[in-house]
C-alpha positions, 0 to 999 in steps of 0.5 A, a space after each residue: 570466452 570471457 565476454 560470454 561468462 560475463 554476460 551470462 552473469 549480467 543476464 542471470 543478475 538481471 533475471 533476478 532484479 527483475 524476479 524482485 521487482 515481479 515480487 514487489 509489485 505482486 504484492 502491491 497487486 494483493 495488498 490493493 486487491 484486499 483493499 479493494 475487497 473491503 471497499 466493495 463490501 462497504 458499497 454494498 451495505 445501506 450504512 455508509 455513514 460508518 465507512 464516511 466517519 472513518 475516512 473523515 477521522 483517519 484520513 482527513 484529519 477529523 475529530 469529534 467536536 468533545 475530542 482533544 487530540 496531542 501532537 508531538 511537535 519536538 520532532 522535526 
């Protein structure tokens, strides 16, 4: 009777890692649906440019030819 208790607790553990892993990836799931969204909407207007300028300075690092950027280099 004592294996069956312990079992049932694993099982009833498990479901609820499992619950867990179900709810962290939904979330992925809608963070990368509203990304996609917004991907969609910029493909589909004619003004790239605006989306390639954010990339470029976001993303890759870019900056605009007058801009002077800082950078923090005491932290390891």
């Amino acid at each position: 009777m004592i294996g069956c208790a312990v079992l049932l607790i694993t099982t009833e553990q498990d479901c609820k890692d499992k619950e867990h892993e179900l709810a962290v990836i939904q979330s992925k799931i809608d963070e990368y649906n509203m990304q996609n969204e917004d991907l969609k909407r910029t493909l589909e207007s004619d003004d790239l440019s605006d989306y390639m300028e954010k990339v470029a300075l976001e993303e890759r690092g870019y900056a605009y030819p007058d801009e002077r950027r800082f950078y923090d280099t005491s932290r390891d």
